[in-house]
NUTOR-203278 format. One record per residue (C-alpha): residue number from 1; x, y, z. Coordinates in Angstrom, 3 decimals, padded with zeros to 6 digits. Example, Ala and Ser with C-alpha at 12.3 -4.5 7.8 and 13.67 -1.06 7.14 Angstrom:
BEGIN
ATOM   num          x          y          z
ATOM     1    012.300   -004.500    007.800
ATOM     2    013.670   -001.060    007.140
//
This chain:
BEGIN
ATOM   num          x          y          z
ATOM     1    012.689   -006.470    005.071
ATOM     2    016.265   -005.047    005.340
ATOM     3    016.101   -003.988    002.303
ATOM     4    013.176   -001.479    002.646
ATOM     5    013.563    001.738    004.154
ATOM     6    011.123    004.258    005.913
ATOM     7    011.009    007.639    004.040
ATOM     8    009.218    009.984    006.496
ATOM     9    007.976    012.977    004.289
ATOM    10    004.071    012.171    005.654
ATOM    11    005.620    012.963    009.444
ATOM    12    006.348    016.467    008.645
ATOM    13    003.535    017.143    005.995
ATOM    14    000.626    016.327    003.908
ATOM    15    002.168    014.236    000.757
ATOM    16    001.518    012.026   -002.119
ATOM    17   -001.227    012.395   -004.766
ATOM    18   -002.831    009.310   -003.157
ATOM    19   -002.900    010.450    000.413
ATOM    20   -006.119    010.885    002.001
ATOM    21   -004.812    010.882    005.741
ATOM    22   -003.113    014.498    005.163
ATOM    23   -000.004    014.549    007.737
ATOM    24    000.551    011.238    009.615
ATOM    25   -000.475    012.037    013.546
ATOM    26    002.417    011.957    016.340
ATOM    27    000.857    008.965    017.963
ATOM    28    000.429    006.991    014.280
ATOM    29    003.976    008.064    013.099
ATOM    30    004.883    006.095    017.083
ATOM    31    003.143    003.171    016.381
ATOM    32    004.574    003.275    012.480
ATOM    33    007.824    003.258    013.641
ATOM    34    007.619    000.696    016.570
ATOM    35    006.244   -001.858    014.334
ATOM    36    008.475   -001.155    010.897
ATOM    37    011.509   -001.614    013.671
ATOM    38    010.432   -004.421    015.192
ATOM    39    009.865   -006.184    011.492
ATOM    40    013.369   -005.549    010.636
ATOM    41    013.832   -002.097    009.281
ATOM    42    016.281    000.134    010.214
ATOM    43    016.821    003.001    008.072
ATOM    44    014.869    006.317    007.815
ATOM    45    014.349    008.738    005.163
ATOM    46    013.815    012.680    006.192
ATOM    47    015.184    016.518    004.983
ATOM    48    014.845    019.786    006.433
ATOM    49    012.174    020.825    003.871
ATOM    50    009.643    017.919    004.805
ATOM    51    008.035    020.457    007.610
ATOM    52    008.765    019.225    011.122
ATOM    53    009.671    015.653    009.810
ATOM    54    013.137    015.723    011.796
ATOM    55    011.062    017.294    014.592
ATOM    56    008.344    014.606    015.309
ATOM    57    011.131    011.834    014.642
ATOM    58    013.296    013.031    017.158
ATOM    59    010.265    013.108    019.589
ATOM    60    009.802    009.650    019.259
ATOM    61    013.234    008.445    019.790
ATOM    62    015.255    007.285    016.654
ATOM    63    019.280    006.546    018.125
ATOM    64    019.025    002.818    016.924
ATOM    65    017.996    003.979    013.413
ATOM    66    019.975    004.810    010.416
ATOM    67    018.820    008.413    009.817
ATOM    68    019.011    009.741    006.435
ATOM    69    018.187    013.641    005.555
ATOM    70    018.531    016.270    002.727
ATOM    71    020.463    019.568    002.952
ATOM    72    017.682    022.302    001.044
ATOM    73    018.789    024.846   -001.588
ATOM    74    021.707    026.883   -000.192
ATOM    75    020.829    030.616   -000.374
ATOM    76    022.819    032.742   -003.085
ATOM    77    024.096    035.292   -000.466
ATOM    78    025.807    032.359    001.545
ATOM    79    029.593    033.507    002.321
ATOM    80    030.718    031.211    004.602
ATOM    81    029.790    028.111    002.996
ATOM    82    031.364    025.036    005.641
ATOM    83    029.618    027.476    008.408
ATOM    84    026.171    027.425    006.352
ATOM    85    026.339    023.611    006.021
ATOM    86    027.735    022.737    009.371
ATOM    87    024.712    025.095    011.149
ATOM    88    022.056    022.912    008.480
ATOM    89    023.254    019.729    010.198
ATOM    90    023.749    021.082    013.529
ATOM    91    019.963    022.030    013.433
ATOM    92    018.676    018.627    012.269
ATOM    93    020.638    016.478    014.701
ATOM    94    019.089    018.505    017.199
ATOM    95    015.807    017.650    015.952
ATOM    96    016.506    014.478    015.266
ATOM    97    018.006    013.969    018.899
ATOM    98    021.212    012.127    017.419
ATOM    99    024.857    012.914    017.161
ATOM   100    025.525    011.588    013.574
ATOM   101    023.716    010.975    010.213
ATOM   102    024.048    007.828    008.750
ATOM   103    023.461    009.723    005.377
ATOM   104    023.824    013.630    004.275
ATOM   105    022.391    014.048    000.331
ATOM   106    021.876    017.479   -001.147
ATOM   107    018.147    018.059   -002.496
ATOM   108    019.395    019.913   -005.144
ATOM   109    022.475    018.623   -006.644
ATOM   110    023.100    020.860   -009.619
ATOM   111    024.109    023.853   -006.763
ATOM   112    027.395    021.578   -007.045
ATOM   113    027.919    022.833   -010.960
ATOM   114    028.017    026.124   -010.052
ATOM   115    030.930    028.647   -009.213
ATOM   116    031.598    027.349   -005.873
ATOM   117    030.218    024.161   -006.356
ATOM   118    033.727    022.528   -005.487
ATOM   119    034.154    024.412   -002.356
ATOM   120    030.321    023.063   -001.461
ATOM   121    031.433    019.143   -002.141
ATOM   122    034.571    019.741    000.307
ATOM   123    032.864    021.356    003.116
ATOM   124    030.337    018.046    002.656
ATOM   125    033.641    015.916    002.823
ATOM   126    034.676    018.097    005.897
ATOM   127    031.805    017.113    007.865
ATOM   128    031.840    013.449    006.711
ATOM   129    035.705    013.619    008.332
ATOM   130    034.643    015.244    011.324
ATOM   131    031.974    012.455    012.334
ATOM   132    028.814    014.626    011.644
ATOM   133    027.702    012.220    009.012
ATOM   134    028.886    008.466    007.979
ATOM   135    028.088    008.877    004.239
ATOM   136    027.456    011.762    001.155
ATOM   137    025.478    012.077   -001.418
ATOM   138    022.898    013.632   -003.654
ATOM   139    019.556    013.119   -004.043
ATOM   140    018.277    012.896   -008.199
ATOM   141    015.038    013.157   -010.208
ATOM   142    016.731    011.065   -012.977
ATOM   143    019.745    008.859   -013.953
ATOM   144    020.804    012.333   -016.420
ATOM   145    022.242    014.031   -013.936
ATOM   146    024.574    011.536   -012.726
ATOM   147    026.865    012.080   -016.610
ATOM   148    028.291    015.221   -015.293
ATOM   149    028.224    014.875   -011.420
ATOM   150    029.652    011.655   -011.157
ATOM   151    032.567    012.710   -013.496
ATOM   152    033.386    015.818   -011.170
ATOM   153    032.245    014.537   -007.308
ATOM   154    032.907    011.390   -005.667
ATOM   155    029.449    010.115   -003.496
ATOM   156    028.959    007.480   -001.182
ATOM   157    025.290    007.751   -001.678
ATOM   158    022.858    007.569   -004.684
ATOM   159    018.854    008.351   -004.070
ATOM   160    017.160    007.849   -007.341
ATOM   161    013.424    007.607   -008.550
ATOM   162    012.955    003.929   -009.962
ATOM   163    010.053    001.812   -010.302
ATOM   164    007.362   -000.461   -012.516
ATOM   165    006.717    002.531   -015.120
ATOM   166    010.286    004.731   -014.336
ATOM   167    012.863    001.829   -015.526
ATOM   168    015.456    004.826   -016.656
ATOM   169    018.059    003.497   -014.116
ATOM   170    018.175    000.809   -015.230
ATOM   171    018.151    001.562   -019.370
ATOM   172    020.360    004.297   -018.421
ATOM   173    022.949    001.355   -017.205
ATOM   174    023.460    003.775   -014.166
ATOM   175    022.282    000.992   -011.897
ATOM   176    025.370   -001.102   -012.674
ATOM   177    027.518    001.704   -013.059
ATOM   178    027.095    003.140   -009.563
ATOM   179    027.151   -000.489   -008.006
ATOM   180    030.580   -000.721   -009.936
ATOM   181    031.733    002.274   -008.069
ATOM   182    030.794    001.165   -004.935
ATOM   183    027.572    003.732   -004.284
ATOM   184    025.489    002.586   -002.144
ATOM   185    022.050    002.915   -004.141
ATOM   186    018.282    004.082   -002.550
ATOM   187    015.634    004.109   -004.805
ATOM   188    012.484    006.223   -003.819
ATOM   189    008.956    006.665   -005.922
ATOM   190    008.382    002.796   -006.266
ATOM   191    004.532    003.355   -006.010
ATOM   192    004.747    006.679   -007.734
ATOM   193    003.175    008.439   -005.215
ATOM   194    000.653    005.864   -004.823
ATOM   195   -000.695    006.484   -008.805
ATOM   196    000.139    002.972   -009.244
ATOM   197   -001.887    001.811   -006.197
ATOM   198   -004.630    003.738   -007.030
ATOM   199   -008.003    002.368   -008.804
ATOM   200   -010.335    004.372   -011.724
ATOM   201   -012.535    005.390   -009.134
ATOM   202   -009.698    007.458   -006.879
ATOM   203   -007.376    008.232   -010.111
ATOM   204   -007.418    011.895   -011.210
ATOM   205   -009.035    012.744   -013.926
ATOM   206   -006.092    014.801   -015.399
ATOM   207   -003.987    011.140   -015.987
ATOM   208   -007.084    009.888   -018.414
ATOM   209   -004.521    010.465   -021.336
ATOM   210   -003.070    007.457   -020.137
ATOM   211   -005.878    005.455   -020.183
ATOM   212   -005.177    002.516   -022.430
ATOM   213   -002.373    002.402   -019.968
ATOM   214   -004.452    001.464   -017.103
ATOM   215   -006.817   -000.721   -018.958
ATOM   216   -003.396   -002.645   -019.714
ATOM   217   -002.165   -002.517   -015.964
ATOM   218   -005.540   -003.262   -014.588
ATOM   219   -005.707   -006.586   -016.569
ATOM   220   -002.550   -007.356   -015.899
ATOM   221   -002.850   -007.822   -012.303
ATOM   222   -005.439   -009.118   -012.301
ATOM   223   -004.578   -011.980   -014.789
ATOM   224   -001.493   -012.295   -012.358
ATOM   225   -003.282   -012.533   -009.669
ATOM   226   -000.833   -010.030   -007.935
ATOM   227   -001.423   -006.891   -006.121
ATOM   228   -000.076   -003.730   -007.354
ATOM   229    001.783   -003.276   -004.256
ATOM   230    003.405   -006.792   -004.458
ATOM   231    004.129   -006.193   -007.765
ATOM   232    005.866   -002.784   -007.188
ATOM   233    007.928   -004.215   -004.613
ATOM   234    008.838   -007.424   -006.385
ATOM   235    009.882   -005.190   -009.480
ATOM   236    012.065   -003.226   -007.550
ATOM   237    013.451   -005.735   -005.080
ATOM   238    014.536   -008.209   -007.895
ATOM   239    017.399   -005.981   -008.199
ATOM   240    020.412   -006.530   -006.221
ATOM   241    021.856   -003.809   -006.410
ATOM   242    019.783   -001.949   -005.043
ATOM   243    020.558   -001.604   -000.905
ATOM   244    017.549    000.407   -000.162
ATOM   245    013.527    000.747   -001.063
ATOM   246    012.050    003.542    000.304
ATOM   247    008.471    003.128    001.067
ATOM   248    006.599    006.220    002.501
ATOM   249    003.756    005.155    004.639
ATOM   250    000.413    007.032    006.094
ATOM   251   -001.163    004.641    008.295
ATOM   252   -000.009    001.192    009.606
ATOM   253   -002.284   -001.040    007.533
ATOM   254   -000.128    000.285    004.610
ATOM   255    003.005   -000.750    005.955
ATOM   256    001.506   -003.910    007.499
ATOM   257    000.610   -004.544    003.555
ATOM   258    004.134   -003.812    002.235
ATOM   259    005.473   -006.109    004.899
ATOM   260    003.341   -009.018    004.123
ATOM   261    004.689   -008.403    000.532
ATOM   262    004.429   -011.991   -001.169
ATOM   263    007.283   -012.647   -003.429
ATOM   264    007.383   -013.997   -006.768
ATOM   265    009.320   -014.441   -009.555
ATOM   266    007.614   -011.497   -012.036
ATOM   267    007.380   -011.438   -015.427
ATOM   268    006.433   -007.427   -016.705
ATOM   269    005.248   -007.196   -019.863
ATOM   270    007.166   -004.294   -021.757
ATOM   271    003.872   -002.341   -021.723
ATOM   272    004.403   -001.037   -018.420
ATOM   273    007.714    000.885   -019.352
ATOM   274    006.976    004.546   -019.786
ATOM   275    009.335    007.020   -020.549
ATOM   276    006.712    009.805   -020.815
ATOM   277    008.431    012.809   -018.568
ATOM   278    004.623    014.284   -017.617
ATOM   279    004.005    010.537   -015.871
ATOM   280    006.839    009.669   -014.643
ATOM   281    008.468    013.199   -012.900
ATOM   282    005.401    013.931   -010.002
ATOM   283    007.114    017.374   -010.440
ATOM   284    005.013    018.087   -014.185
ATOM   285    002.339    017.217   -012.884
ATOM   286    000.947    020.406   -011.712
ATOM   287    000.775    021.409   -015.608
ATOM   288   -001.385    018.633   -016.720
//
């Protein structure tokens, strides 16, 4: 279970095609993190944008945790860049009630190809050196953008979609690249969302295009006799090189079902492996 990680998006605001809870509650988000701490993990998963995720955390209490969170788009008219980025952490270590993240990625990456992109990765490097934060890093929607960041920036942290239907980090060979480099490597989106939890009955209409897909996945299971929650974890824990699996959770019972994941040694059938950009990016989805 030291392996998994808690991302926290669900604390701060309604999330997930599959979530019928809306925002987790102050006194479930307590009880969530109590019992994912006593089990054995220690790292959470947060940004500014996820509402008042950092808020509600830092109610609770989180020193003893490994606190992870996003820097959001910096705003064109920024002149003072280190001051900008220093007053973003500033804020969410207030929130959060700590002195120090464990991990500082930027939500949106690409900001570090632009003009003053270099002067953005050394006031991230600045704070690192000054204690604020332990480790750097950017968080990606897929293994593409890594070609040209990874050949300008150094990072000490990786966040990366990856799971059962999404194997481009692997195919990619970025997954043993970054493990060569020494980047410590989270991988988020393991459930997709929850579409690969979810049944006909619950799935949206508007993935019926991919059907024959869940006829396939269905049967599979079944004939497996595996969950598609073990199976989603077993996929993505069967890799070791990846240090963290980020599981976002809306009610205990879901992570008291992750938890009482039962390994195996899993055989996927090539079927599952979809490289279909309107599946397998959440962010297209809103145009199907």
């Amino acid at each position: 279970m030291s392996r998994l990680a808690l991302g926290t998006v669900q604390f701060g605001m309604p999330y997930g095609i599959a979530n019928q809870q809306g925002k987790v509650s102050f006194a479930s988000a307590t009880e969530i993190l109590k019992y994912a701490n006593l089990s054995g993990v220690d790292t959470l998963d947060t940004a500014i944008a996820y509402g008042d995720s950092e808020q509600c955390l830092g109610s609770i209490g989180v020193k003893s945790w490994k606190v992870i969170s996003k820097l959001p788009k910096m705003p064109e008219s920024t002149s003072d860049i280190l001051n900008w980025i220093r007053q973003m952490v500033k804020a969410s270590l207030t929130r959060l009630q700590i002195s120090k993240l464990y991990g500082l990625l930027l939500h949106h990456p690409t900001q570090l190809l632009g003009i003053e992109g270099r002067l953005f990765y050394n006031a991230l490097v600045t704070l690192k050196q000054e204690g604020s934060v332990d480790k750097i890093g950017i968080s990606i929607y897929s293994p593409s953008e890594l070609e040209v960041l990874s050949s300008q920036f150094e990072f000490d942290l990786v966040q990366c979609p990856f799971n059962i239907l999404d194997r481009n980090l692997v195919e990619s060979g970025w997954l043993y690249r970054l493990k060569e480099l020494g980047i410590e490597i989270h991988v988020r989106s393991i459930f997709l969302q929850g579409l690969l939890l979810m049944n006909l009955q619950n799935r949206p209409d508007k993935f019926n295009r991919w059907q024959t897909l869940w006829c396939q996945w269905d049967e599979w299971l079944k004939s497996s006799n595996i969950s598609a929650v073990d199976a989603c974890l077993n996929y993505v824990l069967s890799f070791p090189e990846i240090s963290k699996v980020l599981v976002g959770i809306d009610s205990l019972c879901q992570l008291e079902e992750i938890l009482s994941i039962r390994e195996t040694n899993l055989q996927v059938p090539d079927f599952v492996f979809r490289n279909d950009p309107d599946l397998i990016y959440p962010s297209n989805w809103k145009n199907l």
